[in-house]
N, C-alpha and C positions, 0 to 999 in steps of 0.2 A: 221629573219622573219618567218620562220619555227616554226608551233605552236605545235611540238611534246613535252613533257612533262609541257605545259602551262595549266592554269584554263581557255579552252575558256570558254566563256556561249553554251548551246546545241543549235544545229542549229534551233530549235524552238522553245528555249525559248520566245521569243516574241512573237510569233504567240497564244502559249498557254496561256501566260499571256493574249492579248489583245483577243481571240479568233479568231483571222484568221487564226489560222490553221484548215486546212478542213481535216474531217474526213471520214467516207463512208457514213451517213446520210445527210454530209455537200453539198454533188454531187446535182447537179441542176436536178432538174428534167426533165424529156425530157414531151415535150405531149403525146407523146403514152405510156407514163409508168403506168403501174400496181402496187396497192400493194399486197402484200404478206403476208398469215397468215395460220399459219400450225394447224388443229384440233388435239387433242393430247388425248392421252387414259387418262383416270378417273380412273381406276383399274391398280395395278401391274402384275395381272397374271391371264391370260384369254385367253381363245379360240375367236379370232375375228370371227361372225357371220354374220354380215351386218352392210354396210355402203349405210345407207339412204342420198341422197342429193339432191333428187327431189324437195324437198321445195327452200332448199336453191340455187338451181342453177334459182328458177323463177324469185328470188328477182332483182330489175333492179339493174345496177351496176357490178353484178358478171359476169364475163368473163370464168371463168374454176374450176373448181373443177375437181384435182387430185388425181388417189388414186395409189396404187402399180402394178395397172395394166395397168398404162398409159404412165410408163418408158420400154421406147425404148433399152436401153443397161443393162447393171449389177442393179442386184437392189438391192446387199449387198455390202460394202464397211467396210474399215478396211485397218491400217495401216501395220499389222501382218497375221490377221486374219482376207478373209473377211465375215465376222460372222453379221454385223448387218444390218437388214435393211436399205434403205433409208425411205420407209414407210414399216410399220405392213403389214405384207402380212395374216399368218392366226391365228396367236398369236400375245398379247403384254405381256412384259415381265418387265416395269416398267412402275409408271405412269408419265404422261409429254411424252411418246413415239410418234412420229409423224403417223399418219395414213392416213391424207390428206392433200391438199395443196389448198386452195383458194385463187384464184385474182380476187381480185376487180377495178373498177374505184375509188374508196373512200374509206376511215377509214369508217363512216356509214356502208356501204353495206358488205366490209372485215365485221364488228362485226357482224350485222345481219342474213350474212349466216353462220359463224361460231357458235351460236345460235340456229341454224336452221338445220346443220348436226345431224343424229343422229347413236349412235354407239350400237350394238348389240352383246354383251358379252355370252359367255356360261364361267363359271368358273371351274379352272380346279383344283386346290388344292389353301389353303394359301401361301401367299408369302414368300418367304426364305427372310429376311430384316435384318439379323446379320451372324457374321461369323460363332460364335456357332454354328449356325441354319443350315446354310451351312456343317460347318464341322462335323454334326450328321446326314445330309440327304446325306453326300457324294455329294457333288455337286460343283465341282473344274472346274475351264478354264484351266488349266494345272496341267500335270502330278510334281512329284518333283523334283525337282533340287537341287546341292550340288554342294558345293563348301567346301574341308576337308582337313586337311593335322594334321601329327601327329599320334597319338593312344589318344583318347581322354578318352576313357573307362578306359583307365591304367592310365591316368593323373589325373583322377577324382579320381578313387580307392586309389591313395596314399597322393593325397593333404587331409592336416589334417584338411582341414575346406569346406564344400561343401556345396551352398545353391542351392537353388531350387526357379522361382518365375516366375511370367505370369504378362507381362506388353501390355498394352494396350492404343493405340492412335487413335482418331477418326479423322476423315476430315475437310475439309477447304475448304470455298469457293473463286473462286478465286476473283471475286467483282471487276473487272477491271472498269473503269470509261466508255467507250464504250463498248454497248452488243454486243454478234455477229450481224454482219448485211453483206449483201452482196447482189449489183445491177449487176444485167448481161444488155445486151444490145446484137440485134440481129446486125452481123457486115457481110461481103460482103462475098460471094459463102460459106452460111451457117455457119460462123465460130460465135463464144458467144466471147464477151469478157466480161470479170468479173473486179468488183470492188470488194475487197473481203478484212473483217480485219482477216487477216490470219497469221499466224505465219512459214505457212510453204508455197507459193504459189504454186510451183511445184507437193507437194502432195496435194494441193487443186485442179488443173489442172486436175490430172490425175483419182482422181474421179472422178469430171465434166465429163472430157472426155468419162470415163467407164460409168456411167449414164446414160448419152446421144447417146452411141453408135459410138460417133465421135473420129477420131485419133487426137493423142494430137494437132498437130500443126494448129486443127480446135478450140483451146479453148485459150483462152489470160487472165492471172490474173495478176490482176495487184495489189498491196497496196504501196500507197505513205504513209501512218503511221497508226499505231494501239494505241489508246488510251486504251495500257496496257491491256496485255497480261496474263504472268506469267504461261507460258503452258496453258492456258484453250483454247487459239486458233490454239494451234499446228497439232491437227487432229480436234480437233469438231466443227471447223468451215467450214469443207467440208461438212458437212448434211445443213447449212445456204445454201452455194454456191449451192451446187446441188440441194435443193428445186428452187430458184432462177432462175437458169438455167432451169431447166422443163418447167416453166413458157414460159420462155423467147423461147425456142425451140417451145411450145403447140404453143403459140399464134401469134409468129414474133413480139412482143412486148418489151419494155425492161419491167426488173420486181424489185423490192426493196423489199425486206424481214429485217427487222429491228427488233429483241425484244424487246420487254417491258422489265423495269427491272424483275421485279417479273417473268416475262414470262423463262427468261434468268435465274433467281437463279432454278427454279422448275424443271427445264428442261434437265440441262447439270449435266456432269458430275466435280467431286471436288478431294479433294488429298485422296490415298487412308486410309482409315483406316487401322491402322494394331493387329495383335493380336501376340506377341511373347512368346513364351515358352521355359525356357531356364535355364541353370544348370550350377555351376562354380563353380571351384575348386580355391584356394588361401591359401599360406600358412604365418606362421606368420609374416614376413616380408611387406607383402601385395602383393607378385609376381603371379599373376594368374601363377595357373598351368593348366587349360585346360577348355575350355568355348565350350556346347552344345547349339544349338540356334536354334530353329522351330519356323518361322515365316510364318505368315499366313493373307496375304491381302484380304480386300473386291473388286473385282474386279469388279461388277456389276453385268449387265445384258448380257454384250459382251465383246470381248478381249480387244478391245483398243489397248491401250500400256500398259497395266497391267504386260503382262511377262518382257518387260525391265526395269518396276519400280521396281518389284520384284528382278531380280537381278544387280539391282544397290543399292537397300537396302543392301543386301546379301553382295555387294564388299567394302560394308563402316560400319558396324557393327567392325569393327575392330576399325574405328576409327581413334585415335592417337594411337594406343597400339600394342606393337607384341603379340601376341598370339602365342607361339608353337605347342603346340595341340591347335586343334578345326573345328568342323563338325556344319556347318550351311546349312540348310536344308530351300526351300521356294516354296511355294505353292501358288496360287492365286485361291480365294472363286468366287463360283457366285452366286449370288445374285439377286435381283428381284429390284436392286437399277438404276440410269444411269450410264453408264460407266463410273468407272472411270478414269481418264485420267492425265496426265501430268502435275508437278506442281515445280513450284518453289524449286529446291533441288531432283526432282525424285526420290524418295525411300531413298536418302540419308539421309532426315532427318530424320525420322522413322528409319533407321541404327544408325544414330548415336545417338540418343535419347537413344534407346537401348543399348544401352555400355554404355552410361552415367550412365542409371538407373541403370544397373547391377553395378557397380566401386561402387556405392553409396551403393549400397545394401551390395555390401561385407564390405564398410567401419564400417557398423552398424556390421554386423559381426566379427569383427575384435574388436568392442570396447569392447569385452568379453574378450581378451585376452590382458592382463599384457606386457607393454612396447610395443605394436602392434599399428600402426597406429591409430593415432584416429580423422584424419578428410579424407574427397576422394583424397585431393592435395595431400599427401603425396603417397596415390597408383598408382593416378594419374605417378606422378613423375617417380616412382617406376619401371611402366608397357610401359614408352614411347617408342615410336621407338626411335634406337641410330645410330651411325654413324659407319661404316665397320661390326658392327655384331646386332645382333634381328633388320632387317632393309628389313626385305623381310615380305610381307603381306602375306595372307593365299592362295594366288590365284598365288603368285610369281613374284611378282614384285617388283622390290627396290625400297624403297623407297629412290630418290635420292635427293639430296639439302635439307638434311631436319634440317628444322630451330625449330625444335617446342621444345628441350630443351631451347634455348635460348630464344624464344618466354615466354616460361610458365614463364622460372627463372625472365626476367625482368618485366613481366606482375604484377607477385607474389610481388613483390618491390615497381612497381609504385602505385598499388593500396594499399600500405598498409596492405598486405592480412592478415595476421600472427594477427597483434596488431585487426583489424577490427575485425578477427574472435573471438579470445577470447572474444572480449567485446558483442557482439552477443550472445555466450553461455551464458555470465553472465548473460546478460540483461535477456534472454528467462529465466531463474531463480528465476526472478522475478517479474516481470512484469504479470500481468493479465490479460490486457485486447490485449496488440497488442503481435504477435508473430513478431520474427525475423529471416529469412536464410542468408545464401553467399554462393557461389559455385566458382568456377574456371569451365569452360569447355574447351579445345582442339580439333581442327576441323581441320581432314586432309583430302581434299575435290578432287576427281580426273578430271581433266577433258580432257575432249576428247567424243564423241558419244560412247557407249561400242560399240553397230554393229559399225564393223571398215568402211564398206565404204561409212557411212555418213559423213566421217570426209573430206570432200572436199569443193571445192568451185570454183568461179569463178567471175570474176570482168572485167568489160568494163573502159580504161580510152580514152577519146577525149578532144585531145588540139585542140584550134582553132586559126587562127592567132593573135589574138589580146591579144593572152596567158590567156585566162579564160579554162578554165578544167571544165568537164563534168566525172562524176565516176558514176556507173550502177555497183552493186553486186544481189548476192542474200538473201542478209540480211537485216528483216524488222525493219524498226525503235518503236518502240513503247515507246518508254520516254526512254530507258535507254541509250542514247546516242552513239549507234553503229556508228549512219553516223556524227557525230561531228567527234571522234576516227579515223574514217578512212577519213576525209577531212583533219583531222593534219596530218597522216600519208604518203598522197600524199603531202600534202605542203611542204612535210621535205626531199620528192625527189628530186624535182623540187625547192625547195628554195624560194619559193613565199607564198602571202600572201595567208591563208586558208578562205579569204571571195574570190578570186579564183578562188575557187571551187565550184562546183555546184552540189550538193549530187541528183541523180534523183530518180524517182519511182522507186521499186520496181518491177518488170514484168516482165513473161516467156520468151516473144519473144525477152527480152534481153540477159536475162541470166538463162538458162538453166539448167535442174539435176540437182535441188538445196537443199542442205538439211536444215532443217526450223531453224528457228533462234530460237536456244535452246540450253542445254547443256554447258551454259556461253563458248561457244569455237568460239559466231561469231566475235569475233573484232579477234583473232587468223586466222579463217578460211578467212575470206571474205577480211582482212585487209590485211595480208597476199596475197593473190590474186591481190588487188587493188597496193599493195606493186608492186609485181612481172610485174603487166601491165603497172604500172609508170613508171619503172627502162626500161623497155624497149622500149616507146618512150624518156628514156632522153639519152638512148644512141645512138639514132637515132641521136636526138640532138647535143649530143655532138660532134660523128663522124665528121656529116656536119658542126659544127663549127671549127672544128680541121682544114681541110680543105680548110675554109676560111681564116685561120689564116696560117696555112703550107700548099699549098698543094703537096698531093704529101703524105703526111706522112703519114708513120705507128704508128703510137705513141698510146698507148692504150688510150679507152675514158677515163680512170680514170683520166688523166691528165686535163680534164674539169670537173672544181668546180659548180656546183649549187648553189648560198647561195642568201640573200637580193636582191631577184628580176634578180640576174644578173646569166651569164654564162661567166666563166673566166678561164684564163689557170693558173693553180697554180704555175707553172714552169715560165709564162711569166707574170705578174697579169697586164700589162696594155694591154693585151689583154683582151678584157671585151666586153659583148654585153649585152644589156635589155633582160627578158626573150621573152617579147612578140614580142622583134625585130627579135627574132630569130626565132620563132613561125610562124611570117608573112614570110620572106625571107627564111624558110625552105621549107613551102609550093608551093612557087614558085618555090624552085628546087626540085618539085616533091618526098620528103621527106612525107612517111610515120607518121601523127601522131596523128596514133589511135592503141591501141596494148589490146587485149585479155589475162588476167591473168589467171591459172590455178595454184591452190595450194589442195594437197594433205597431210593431216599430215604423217609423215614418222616412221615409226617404231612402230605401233599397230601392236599385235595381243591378240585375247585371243580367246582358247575355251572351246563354255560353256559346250559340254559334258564332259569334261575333268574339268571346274573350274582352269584351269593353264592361264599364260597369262600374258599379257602387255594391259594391255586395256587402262592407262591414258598416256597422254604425258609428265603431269607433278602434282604436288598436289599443291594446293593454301593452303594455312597451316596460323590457326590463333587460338586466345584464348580469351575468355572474360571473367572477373571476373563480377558478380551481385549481388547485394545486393533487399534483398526485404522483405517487411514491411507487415503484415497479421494480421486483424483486427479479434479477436479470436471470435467474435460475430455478427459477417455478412460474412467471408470470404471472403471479398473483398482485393484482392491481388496489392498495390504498389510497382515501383521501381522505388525507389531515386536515384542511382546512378550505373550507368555501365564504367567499365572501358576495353575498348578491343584494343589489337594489331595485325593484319593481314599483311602477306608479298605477296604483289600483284606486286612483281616485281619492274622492272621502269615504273613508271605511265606513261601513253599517256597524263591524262588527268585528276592531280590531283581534281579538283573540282567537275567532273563528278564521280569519284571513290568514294570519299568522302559520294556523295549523294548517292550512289548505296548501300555503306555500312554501312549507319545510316536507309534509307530505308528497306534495303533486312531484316537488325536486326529489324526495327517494325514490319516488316509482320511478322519474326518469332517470335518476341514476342507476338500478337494478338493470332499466333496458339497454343501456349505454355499455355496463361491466359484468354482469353476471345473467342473465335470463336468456336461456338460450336452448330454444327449442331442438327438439332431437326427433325424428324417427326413424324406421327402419326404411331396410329400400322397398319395403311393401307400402310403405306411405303410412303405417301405424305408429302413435304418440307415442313414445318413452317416455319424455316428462310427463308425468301424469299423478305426482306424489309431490308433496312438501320434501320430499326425501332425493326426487330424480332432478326437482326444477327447484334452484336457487334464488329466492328472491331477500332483498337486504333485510337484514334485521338490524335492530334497534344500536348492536354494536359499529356497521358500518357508515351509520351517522357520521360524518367526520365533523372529530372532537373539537376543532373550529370550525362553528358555523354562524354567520352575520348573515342577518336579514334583516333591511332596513327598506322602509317604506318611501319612495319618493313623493313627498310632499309638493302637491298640487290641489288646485281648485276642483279638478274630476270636471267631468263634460256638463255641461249648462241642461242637456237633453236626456238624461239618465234618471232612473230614479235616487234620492237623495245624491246625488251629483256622483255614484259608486261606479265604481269601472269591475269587470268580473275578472275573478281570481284562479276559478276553478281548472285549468288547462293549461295557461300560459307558464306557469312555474314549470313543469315537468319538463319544457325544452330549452328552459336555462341549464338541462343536466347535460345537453349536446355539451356545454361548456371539461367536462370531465373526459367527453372522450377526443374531446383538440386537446388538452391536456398530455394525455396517451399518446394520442399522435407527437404533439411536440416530442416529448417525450423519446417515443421511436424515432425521430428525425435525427436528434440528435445523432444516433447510433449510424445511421445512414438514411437519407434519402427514399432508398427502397424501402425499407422495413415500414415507415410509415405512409407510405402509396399502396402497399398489399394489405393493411388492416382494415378487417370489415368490422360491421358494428353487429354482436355487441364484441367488445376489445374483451374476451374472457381469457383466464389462464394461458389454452390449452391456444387462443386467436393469438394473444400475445407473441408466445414462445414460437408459433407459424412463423409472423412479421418476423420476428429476429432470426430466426433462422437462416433469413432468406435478406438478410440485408446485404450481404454482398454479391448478392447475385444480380446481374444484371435485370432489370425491371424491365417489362414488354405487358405493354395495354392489352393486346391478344392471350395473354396466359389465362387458359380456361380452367386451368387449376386454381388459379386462388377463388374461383367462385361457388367451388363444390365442399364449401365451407360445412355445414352439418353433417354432409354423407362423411367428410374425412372424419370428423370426429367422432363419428357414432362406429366407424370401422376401426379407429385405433390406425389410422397413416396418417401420413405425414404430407401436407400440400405441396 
């Protein structure tokens, strides 16, 4: 009866299908609720001069117009750093920045006074709006950091092949189906309590809290689900909350701040951009002898979480691959852009894109020399981590349980790789009008929070007598099926059916110091927890039934079995009791059964001045081979067929995993071919529409896709021995755009050394344009990628 490694459906599949599942829009309105609409700056970079709002406070309707002089507590906030405003106090620093807050009785009267604000700019130079830009006016959020090990000067000096080359990734939005939104309510001896789609409620709380000037145990956040998240909610949806709360403090009113989509694309922040610069040494064999790496992020206009994207890029640029020597160096830009912020893969995919492009680069390297590799799989192969020796990464950690030779070798077999590729080269030979690539890529993804003492958690479970179960974590749901995973994983305690169970909100006043549902570690962290509070009302349980079956005995509980509904002594099996018989008749002999989980992951550390360390618990480790199909005269990029194998452990929850990594692989495919940010040269979003920003639908699935599970034991120290899912898939899609590149190589050399990511159309038809042009590492043209395309030139 125990639905631990079964395909339930997700606890709200239904609800999403039918739409009854309610979101934070979906909250009934109370009568005295206000709406919420924040005025926002029109320029990137200005001295704020005056905020007029005399008009607009006469209009009927308007209740408040807020500015940065009407918050009570902290009026900068940041997860790291607290560096950014709530509102523009005497500068703004992108546009979209928030400057005011108005509440209205109506949508009307919200529009009309936001119409009616007027903003008074003194300008202070042009916007910094590229990293170039940034890294010529010296303008950094953080000093550099390293992470080195080796002599990599002496490894470059003697390796007999050294290239040199600057690769460069733009951003992604995250375009989750719910915008931020978030309802406060005024609640009794001054406390807010919050509706909020948050990723992280506790650091959404303690904003609130610092905003408003109140201690925390005066502010209550609550999110019963997030209509999709993918880090865009994990910090910035505390500037939603705490405008919201202002209200709701100003007025004793509750208040509702809801974006518009476009409101929500222009506004927030997206994944970050990166710019790497970097040097490799390889000898003919295809063995890197020693890899230098300067990587340099767009971080915005404030810190965000820019320094831990940055060095979780930094800790995955390795890859699958040992490097002996190598000095990776990274920096974070600032810029006149929105913060950016937390995304799906956190710097790792931008690390490991990185090491892809380079493997590739040397492989074109390499095709100059006689009997020398001459596709990436074989360097690949070559350069992998192995088992008792080159098994420690550049930061020093072992790499333990690692499957990723066995992975490649049978990945390379099922797909046919060897016979598909030759007929590719040939094809690309002759063929004229479509172009052809394949890649293989290898993704060894770590997870754990790097800051080690996020890696916590805590879980509530309440049985009742009638044996139905109540679990309270601090992990949000947002589609990816956390609270499904952890309703099997309490049923599989307790031996009862997982309908059960009753998965509840999300909320402070339950569950406490919680760190945000990220880092694919919450079904690890929270399930874990919900694990450790189960186990200990069913040995409550069991005791008291030992008891009634001996009493008097010592006998340990393990000797009562849990399974199909029942509690039974495995020693005597017709001693047997229903669960909920037990449940009721516990309660009456004053039997405890409600019990508090705490779980800590065990054995992190790492420091970053140093760059030494343990920082994952464990790597999710997988590969995908991609084929794709490129139309030589619109550059519009297909894939027909993908074949990938990832080792996630013993599944909790094969059908939910499944989805997680046919899913996590479209989003990274979108960011790899088609998503691709635009603005003007004022620094203002274009894409900002389903209409202007392209992300894959359901047709650019390619019609072959193989997803197969690499069957393993899963780690000994994991909850149900499960490895996390959530993240590592989406940079198996790196795989499509080495693909692309092969692909462009074929054509020439250069074409695929000037392709930046993402490889869209209009990037493509660039690369070819310019394949016979002579290639120079200095061309400052290929890096003003967006600006070309939004002006209609040609790089």
């Amino acid at each position: 009866m125990s639905g631990v490694g079964q395909s339930l459906p997700h606890e709200s599949a239904e609800g999403h299908a039918t739409g009854r599942a309610s979101f934070i829009d979906d909250i009934p309105r109370r009568q005295d609720e206000l709406l919420v609409g924040l005025v926002t700056s029109p320029v990137a970079c200005a001295r704020l001069v005056r905020v007029e709002s005399t008009a607009a406070r006469a209009i009927p309707g308007v209740i408040a117009i807020l500015t940065a002089q009407d918050i009570p507590g902290a009026t900068h906030f940041g997860p790291l750093v607290q560096d950014e405003p709530i509102l523009a106090l005497d500068t703004v620093r992108y546009i979209g920045q928030p400057v005011a807050i108005i509440a209205a009785e109506s949508a009307t009267a919200l529009q009309a006074a936001r119409a009616m604000v007027q903003l008074e700019f003194d300008t202070i130079a042009p916007p910094v709006l590229s990293i170039e830009e940034a890294i010529a006016a010296n303008r950094f959020l953080t000093e550099p950091h390293v992470i080195a090990r080796g002599n990599v000067e002496a490894a470059l000096a003697k390796a007999p092949i050294v290239r040199r080359g600057v690769f460069q990734c733009l951003g992604q939005e995250h375009l989750y189906f719910e915008t931020q939104a978030a309802v406060a309510m005024p609640g009794d001896d001054g406390q807010i309590q919050l509706h909020v789609s948050t990723q992280g409620p506790s650091e959404t709380q303690h904003v609130v809290a610092e905003t408003l000037g109140k201690p925390l145990n005066h502010v209550i956040c609550t999110t019963r689900r997030l209509g999709g998240g993918f880090g865009g909610k994990e910090t910035q949806a505390n500037l939603t909350a705490a405008c919201a709360a202002l209200v709701t403090q100003h007025t004793g009113r509750a208040a509702r701040l809801v974006y518009e989509r476009g409101e929500d694309m222009r506004n927030t922040g997206k994944r970050h951009p990166f710019r790497v610069e970097w040097e490799a040494g390889v000898d003919a064999s295809g063995r890197i002898q020693g890899l230098r790496v300067l990587l340099f992020s767009d971080g915005g206009a404030y810190t965000d979480l820019s320094p831990s994207v940055m060095d979780r890029a930094m800790l995955h640029i390795d890859n699958a691959y040992f490097l002996e020597h190598v000095y990776i160096e990274g920096r974070v830009c600032e810029t006149h852009h929105a913060p950016a912020t937390a995304f799906r893969g956190f710097g790792g995919p931008q690390g490991i894109a990185t090491m892809e492009t380079i493997v590739q680069e040397l492989t074109l390297a390499l095709r100059e020399i006689p009997n020398a590799p001459r596709h990436a799989l074989a360097l690949q192969q070559q350069n992998l981590y192995g088992r008792g020796e080159r098994n420690s990464t550049p930061y020093g950690q072992i790499v333990a349980e690692n499957h990723l030779p066995e992975i490649m070798s049978m990945l390379v077999q099922e797909s046919d790789f060897d016979t598909r590729f030759d007929a590719i080269e040939a094809h690309n030979r002759t063929d004229s009008r479509w172009l052809r690539g394949m890649a293989v890529s290898p993704v060894k993804f770590g997870i754990s929070f790097v800051a080690t003492f996020m890696n916590q958690a805590n879980a509530q479970v309440l049985v009742y007598p009638d044996g139905s179960v109540q679990v309270s974590t601090g992990g949000t749901e947002m589609g990816q099926g956390l609270n499904t995973k952890i309703r099997q994983l309490v049923s599989g305690v307790f031996g009862i059916d997982p309908a059960a169970i009753a998965m509840m909100a999300t909320s402070t006043d339950k569950n406490h110091n919680t760190s945000p549902t990220a880092a694919s570690a919450s079904t690890d962290l929270n399930g874990a927890a919900a694990v450790q509070a189960a186990t200990t009302v069913r040995d409550r349980l069991a005791r008291w039934a030992l008891q009634q079956w001996a009493p008097g005995t010592d006998a340990p509980t393990s000797r009562v079995s849990f399974a199909h509904g029942l509690l039974f002594d495995h020693e005597y099996p017709e001693r047997r009791i229903p669960f909920a018989d037990a449940c009721a008749a516990a309660r009456f002999a004053r039997v405890d059964l409600g019990a508090r989980g705490f779980y800590a992951t065990p054995g992190l550390h790492f420091d970053r001045s140093t760059g030494r360390g343990a920082p994952f618990l464990y790597y999710t480790q997988g590969a995908a081979v991609a084929e794709v199909c490129i139309d030589r005269f619109t550059g519009m990029v297909r894939v027909p067929r993908v074949d990938l194998r990832i080792d996630i452990g013993q599944s909790i929850n094969p059908g939910i995993d499944r989805g997680q990594i046919i899913g996590g692989f479209v989003q990274g495919l979108g960011w790899v071919t088609t998503e691709c940010l635009m603005y003007d040269p004022n620094g203002a979003v274009l894409t900002d529409s389903f209409c202007t920003y392209k992300v894959p639908l359901a047709s650019d699935v390619p019609p072959h896709f193989s997803c197969h599970f690499h069957e393993t034991d899963g780690p000994a120290h994991t909850v149900a021995r499960s490895k996390a899912v959530g993240e590592p898939p989406l940079m198996l899609a790196v795989s499509v755009f080495s693909a692309v590149r092969h692909a462009l190589g074929c054509v020439s050399p250069a074409a695929a050394q000037r392709l930046c990511l993402p490889a869209t159309p209009e990037e493509v038809l660039r690369a070819l344009s310019l394949a016979h042009v002579p290639f120079s590492h200095d061309d400052a043209m290929r890096w003003q990628h967006s600006a070309s395309i939004w002006q209609g030139t040609s790089a």
